[in-house]
C-alpha positions, -999 to +999 in steps of 0.1 A: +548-514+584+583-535+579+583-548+548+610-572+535+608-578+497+629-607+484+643-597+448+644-560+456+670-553+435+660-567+405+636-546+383+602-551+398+616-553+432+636-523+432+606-505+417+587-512+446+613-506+470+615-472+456+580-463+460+580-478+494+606-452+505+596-425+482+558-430+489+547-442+522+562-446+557+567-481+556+605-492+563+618-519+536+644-547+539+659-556+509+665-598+505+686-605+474+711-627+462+725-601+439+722-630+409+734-612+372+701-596+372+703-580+405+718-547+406+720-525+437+726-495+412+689-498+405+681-491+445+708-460+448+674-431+449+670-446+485+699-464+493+709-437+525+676-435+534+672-443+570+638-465+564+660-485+538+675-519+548+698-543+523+710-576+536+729-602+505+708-635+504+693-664+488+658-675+497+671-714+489+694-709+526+665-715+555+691-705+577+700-673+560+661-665+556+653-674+591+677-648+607+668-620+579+629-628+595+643-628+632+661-597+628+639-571+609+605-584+627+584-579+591+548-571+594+551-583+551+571-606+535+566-597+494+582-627+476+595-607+442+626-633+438+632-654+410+646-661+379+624-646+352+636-651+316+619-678+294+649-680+273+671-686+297+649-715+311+652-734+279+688-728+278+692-738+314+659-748+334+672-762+368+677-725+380+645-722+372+632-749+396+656-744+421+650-707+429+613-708+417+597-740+430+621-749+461+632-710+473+592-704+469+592-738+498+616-721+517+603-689+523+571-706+527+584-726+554+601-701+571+575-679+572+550-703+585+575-709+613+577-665+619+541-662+621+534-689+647+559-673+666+537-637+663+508-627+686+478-598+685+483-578+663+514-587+642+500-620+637+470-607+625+484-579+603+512-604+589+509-612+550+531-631+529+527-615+492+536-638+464+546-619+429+541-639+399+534-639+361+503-642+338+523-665+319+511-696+343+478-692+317+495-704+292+484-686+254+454-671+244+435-670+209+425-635+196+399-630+220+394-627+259+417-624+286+434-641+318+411-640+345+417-649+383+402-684+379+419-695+343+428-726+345+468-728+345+491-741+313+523-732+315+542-730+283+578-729+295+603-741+321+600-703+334+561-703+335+559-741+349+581-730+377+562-698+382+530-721+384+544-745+406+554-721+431+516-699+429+504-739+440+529-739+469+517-708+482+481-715+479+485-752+496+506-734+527+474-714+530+449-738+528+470-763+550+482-746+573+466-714+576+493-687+565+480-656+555+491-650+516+483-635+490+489-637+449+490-611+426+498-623+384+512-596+361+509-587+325+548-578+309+563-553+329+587-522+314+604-492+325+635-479+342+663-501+354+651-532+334+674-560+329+683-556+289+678-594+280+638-586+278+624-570+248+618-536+252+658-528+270+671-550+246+658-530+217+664-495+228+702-498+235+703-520+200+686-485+186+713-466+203+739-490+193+728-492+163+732-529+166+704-555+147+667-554+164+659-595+164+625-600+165+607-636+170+588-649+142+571-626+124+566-601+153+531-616+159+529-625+195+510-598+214+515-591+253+496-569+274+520-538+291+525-524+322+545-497+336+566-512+363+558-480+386+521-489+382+524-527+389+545-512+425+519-495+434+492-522+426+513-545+447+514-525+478+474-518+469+470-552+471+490-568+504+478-538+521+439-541+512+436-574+495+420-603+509+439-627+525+433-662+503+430-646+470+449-640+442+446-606+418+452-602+382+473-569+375+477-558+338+477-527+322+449-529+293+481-521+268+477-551+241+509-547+215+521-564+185+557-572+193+571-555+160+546-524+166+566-519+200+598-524+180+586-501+160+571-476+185+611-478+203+627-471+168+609-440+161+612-423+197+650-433+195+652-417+161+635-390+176+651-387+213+687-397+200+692-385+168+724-391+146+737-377+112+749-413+109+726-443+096+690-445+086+659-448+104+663-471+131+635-494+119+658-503+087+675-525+118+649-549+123+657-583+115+634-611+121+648-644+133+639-679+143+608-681+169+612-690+204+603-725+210+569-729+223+562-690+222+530-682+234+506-663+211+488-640+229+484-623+265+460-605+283+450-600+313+414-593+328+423-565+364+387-557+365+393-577+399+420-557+416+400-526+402+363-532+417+381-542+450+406-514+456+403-488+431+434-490+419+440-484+380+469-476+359+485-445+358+509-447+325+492-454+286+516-470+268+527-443+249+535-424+276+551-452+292+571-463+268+587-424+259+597-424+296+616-456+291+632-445+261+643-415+277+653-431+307+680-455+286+689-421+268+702-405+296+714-434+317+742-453+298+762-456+333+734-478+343+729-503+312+766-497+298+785-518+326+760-547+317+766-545+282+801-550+284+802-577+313+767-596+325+751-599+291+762-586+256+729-590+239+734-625+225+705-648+212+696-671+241+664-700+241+671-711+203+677-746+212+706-745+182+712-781+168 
């Protein structure tokens, strides 16, 4: 199959470009706008590899999506771009709706116009994949989990775009016919993360030595999943989902927010050890909450798990000494960032 992935260097898309190369015979076309959180560094395992494709662009430009379409012939579009951070979508939400709701309309539209264009078999085997976020559920109490048919309430400008754009997708399929596909995931980690989320943003703190903020009272729980697992559920499910549906993927991994803190300060302590300083968890500082922070998440995959067998691969412990160890020995990666993109600042406290 040609796959192009939209967002394939940022950290979920560059995951799954990876294992596209490293894993099947599938070609892949990267789509990306190369926005702060894009990072071609992230794709340079496969970057020579001859079933490896990158072309700069911005899924807002029909014109510039229309030719990527034309060009590499895709048998699977898998729409991974978007801006992701809730705290920058208080800070600054029109880059939220812009890239989210109207370069979801875009693709859409272009898409539709590709596939009509398609006969026998590519038309039948085409599939436009659309990645988003259990977030669209809005917060749950301390029991039960997201399931497929949750009724959406979306907390934040992030997650109200992210639901916006999961309606687009379903109405181009019910109106006109298109063949898609939704999958909504539980919080990702790993390699290659972006370090404004939680987990990157502590570890290279804990290396730093630098303050470890943590919302509230480090109450808020979110279910975790190893960004290799969630690439491998997303090629599970535009290769053997069904076309109409939409798929939960989580990875059963409920945390407390300070026990991962916690759980990243002692593997630092232990991985990275200095004469210097204390324990790392003397570092933890707890600030002012995020505005509208969602209590609890947890998703329901029993779905994606009856239907194609896939499950998890990673516990979180595991998981999360891989990731630690990843930033250990990878400072050429996340150091660059750190001193140019994003220093680590506080962002989404709606100061004043």
């Amino acid at each position: 199959m040609r796959i192009l992935v939209t967002g394939g260097a940022g950290f979920i898309g560059s995951a799954l470009v990876r294992r596209i190369v490293s894993h099947t015979p599938h070609e892949a076309l990267v789509f990306d706008k190369l926005t702060y959180a894009g990072n071609l560094s992230s794709l340079a395992p496969v970057a020579k590899h001859p079933r490896f494709r990158f072309v700069r662009g911005d899924i807002c430009d029909p014109r510039m999506v229309g030719e990527a379409l034309a060009q590499f012939r895709p048998h699977w579009v898998m729409n991974l771009a978007a801006e992701s951070h809730v705290d920058r979508s208080i800070d600054a939400p029109a880059a939220f709706i812009q890239t989210n709701v109207a370069g979801v309309g875009v693709m859409l539209q272009a898409c539709l116009d590709y596939w009509r264009g398609l006969n026998g078999d590519e038309k039948r085997a085409f599939r436009f994949h659309h990645v988003s976020t259990d977030e669209v559920f809005g917060s749950l109490g301390a029991e039960g989990a997201f399931r497929e048919d949750t009724p959406y309430e979306p907390s934040s400008p992030y997650s109200a775009s992210k639901a916006a754009s999961d309606h687009l997708v379903r109405a181009w399929r019910r109106t006109y016919g298109l063949p898609t596909v939704v999958t909504n995931c539980s919080n990702n980690y790993g390699p290659y993360h972006f370090p404004e989320k939680l987990i990157p943003l502590t570890i290279i703190n804990a290396l730093e030595r630098a303050p470890l903020p943590v919302y509230g009272r480090g109450e808020n729980v979110r279910d975790w999943l190893f960004v290799e697992d969630h690439a491998e559920a997303l090629l599970t499910v535009v290769g053997e989902g069904r076309v109409g549906e939409s798929y939960n993927i989580g990875g059963r991994c409920e945390r407390r927010n300070l026990e991962v803190v916690e759980a990243i300060c002692d593997l630092v302590d232990e991985l990275a050890p200095e004469r210097r300083g204390g324990a790392r968890r003397d570092l933890i500082a707890f600030v002012a909450d995020r505005p509208g922070h969602d209590l609890r998440y947890a998703i329901d995959p029993s779905k994606i798990e009856a239907e194609t067998g896939w499950r998890p691969r990673h516990d979180f412990a595991a998981g999360l000494r891989a990731t630690v160890k990843w930033y250990v020995d990878n400072r050429e990666w996340w150091a660059p960032i750190r001193s140019g993109a994003y220093r680590g600042e506080r962002l989404g406290a709606l100061a004043g």
